[in-house]
C-alpha positions as a Python dict, from the first residue, in 0.01 Angstrom:
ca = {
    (1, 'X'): (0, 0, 0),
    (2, 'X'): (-182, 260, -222),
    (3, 'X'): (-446, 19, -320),
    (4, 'X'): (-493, -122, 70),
    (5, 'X'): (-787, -57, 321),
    (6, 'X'): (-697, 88, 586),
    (7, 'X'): (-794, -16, 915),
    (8, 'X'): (-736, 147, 1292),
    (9, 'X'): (-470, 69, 1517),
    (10, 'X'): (-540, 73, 1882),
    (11, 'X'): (-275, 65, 2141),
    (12, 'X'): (-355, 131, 2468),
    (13, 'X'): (-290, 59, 2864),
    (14, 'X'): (-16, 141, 3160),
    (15, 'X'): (252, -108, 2978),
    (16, 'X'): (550, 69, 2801),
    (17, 'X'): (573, -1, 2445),
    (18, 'X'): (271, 194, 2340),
    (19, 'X'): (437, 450, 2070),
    (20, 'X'): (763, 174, 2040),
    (21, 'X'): (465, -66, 1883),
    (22, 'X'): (311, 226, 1694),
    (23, 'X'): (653, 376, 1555),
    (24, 'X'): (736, 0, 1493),
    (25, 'X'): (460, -12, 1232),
    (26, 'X'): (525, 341, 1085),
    (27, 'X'): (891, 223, 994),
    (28, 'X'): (748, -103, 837),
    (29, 'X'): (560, 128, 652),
    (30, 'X'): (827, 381, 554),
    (31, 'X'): (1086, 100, 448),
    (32, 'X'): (796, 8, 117),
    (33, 'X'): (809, 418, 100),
    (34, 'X'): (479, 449, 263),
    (35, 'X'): (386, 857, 305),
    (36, 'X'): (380, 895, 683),
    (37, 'X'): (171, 1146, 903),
    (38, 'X'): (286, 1165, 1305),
    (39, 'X'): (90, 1405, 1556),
    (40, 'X'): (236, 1408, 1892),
    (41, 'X'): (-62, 1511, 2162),
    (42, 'X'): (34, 1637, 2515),
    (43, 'X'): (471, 1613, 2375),
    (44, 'X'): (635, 1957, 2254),
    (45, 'X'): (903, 1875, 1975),
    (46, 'X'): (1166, 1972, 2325),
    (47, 'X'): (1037, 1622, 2429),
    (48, 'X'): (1272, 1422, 2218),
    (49, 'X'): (1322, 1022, 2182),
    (50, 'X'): (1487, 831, 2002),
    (51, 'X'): (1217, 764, 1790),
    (52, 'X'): (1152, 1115, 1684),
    (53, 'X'): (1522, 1157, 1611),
    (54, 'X'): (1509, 844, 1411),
    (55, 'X'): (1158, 1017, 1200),
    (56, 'X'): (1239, 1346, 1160),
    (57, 'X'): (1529, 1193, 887),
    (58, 'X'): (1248, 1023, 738),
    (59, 'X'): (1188, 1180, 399),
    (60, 'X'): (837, 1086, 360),
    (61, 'X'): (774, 1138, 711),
    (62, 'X'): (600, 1438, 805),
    (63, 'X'): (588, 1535, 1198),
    (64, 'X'): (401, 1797, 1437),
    (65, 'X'): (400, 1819, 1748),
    (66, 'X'): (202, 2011, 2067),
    (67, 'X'): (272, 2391, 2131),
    (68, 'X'): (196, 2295, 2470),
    (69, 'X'): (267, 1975, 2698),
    (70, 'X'): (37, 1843, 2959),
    (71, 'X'): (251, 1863, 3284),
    (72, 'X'): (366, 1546, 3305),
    (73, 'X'): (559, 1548, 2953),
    (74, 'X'): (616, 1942, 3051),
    (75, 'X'): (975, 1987, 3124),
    (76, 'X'): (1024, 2396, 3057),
    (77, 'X'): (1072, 2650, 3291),
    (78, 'X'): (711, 2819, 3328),
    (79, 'X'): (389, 2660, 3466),
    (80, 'X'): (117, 2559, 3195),
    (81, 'X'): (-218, 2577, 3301),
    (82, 'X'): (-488, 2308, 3160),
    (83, 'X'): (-702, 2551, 3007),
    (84, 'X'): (-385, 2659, 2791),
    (85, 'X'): (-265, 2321, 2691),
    (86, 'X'): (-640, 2238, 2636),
    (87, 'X'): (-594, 2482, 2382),
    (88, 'X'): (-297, 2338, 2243),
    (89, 'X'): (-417, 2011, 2208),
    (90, 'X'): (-745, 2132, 2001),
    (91, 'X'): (-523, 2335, 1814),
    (92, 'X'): (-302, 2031, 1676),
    (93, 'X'): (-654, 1792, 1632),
    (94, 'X'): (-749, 2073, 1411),
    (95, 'X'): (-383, 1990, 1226),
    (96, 'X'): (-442, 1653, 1219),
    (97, 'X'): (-797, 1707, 1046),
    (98, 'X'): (-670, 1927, 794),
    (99, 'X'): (-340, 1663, 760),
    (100, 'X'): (-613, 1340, 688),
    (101, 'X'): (-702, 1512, 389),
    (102, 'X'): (-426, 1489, 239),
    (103, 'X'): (-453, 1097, 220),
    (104, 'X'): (-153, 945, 377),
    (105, 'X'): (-71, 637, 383),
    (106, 'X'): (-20, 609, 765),
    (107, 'X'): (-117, 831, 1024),
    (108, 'X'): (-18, 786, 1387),
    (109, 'X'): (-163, 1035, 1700),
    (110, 'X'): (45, 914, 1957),
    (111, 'X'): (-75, 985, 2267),
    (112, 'X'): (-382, 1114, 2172),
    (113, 'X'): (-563, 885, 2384),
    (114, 'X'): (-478, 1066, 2711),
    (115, 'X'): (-612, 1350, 2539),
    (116, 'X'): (-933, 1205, 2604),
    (117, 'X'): (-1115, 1355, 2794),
    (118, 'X'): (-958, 1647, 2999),
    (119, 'X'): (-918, 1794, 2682),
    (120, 'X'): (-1054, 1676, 2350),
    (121, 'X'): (-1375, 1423, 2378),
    (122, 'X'): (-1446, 1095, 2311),
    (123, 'X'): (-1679, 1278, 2034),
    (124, 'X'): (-1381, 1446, 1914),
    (125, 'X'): (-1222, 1097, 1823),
    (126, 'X'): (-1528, 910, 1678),
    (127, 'X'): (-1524, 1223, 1440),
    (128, 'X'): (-1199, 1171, 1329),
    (129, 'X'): (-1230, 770, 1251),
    (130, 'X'): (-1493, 878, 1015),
    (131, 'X'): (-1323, 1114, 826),
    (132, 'X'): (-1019, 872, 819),
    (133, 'X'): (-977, 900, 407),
    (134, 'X'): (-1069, 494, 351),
    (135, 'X'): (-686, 366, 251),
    (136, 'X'): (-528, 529, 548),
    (137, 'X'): (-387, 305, 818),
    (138, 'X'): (-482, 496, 1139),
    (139, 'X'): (-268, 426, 1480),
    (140, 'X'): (-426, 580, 1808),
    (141, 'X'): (-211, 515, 2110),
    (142, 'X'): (-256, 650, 2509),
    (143, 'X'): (-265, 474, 2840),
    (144, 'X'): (-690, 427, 2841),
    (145, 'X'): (-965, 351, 2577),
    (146, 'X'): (-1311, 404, 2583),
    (147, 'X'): (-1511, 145, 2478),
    (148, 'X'): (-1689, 338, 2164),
    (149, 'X'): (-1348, 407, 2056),
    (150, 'X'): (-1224, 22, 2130),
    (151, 'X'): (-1523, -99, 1886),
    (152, 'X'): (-1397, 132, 1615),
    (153, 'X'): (-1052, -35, 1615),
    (154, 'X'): (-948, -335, 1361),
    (155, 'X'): (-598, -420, 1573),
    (156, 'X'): (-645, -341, 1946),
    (157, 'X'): (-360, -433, 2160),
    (158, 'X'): (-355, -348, 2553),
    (159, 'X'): (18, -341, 2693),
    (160, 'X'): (-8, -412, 3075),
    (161, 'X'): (273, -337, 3273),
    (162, 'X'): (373, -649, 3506),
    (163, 'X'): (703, -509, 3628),
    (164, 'X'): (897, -168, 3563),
    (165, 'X'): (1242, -37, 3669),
    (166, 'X'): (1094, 296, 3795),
    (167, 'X'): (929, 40, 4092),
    (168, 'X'): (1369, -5, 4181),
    (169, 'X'): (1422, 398, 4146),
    (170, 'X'): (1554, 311, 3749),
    (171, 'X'): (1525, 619, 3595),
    (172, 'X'): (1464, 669, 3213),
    (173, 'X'): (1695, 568, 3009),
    (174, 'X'): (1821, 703, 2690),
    (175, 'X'): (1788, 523, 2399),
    (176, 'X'): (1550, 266, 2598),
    (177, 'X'): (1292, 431, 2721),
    (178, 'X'): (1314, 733, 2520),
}
């Protein structure tokens, strides 16, 4: 993998499987002892899945996650406001910047797509494909793309959701859907 190009994943859309695909690729990676870089924008490391569980064991797997969640992943016992987890999120693309750097093999931003653009800008992204070091794979994942940012990517997959037990009052399940 050392001697690869690396190009930029792109999964986006209202479909589950987003991070599943993404995490999917990461431990395709990991099993040829790939070094592995995850940021998690808008989750706290309190927002577990299975997935994270599964990573954090990961010896050449290096994790980090938001100080702050946006509301909808916020599941603590004070109010956030959006200036404060705008804050948050800057503070971990900063991370992620300094991380790149570094020249992992893989690095996947999960969910830094919704990011975009109540709190980092589609300017903010662009940025960071160009400072991708050349042989890192890049994943971006989040529920909409702009189109500058769709042109950037090599793999672009959209996951549209056709059906979804939360439309029968399903709630999450663990282990499935986290």
């Amino acid at each position: 993998m050392k001697n690869q190009l690396g190009l930029v994943h792109i999964y986006f859309g209202n479909g589950k499987g987003k991070t599943s695909s993404a995490v999917g690729q990461v431990i395709r990676s990991l099993g040829y002892e790939a070094s592995v870089f995850v940021a998690r924008f808008l989750k706290t490391k309190e927002w577990i899945s299975g997935e994270v569980l599964f990573l954090e064991k990961q010896e050449n797997c290096k994790i980090v996650s938001s100080e702050l969640a946006a509301p909808f992943f916020y599941s603590g016992n004070r109010e956030v406001s959006e200036q404060e987890v705008g804050e948050a999120q800057k503070k971990i693309f900063q991370t992620v910047l300094t991380e790149m750097a570094y020249g992992y093999d893989i690095v996947l931003l999960d969910e830094i797509l919704n990011a975009v653009p109540n709190y980092l800008s589609e300017i903010d992204i662009l940025k960071l494909l160009r400072v991708k070091p050349q042989k890192t794979e890049l994943i971006l994942t989040g529920r909409s793309c702009s189109e500058r940012i769709l042109e950037k990517g090599d793999y672009v997959t959209e996951m549209k959701e056709i059906r979804h037990p939360f439309q029968k009052d399903i709630t999450a399940r663990k282990g499935i859907d986290f």
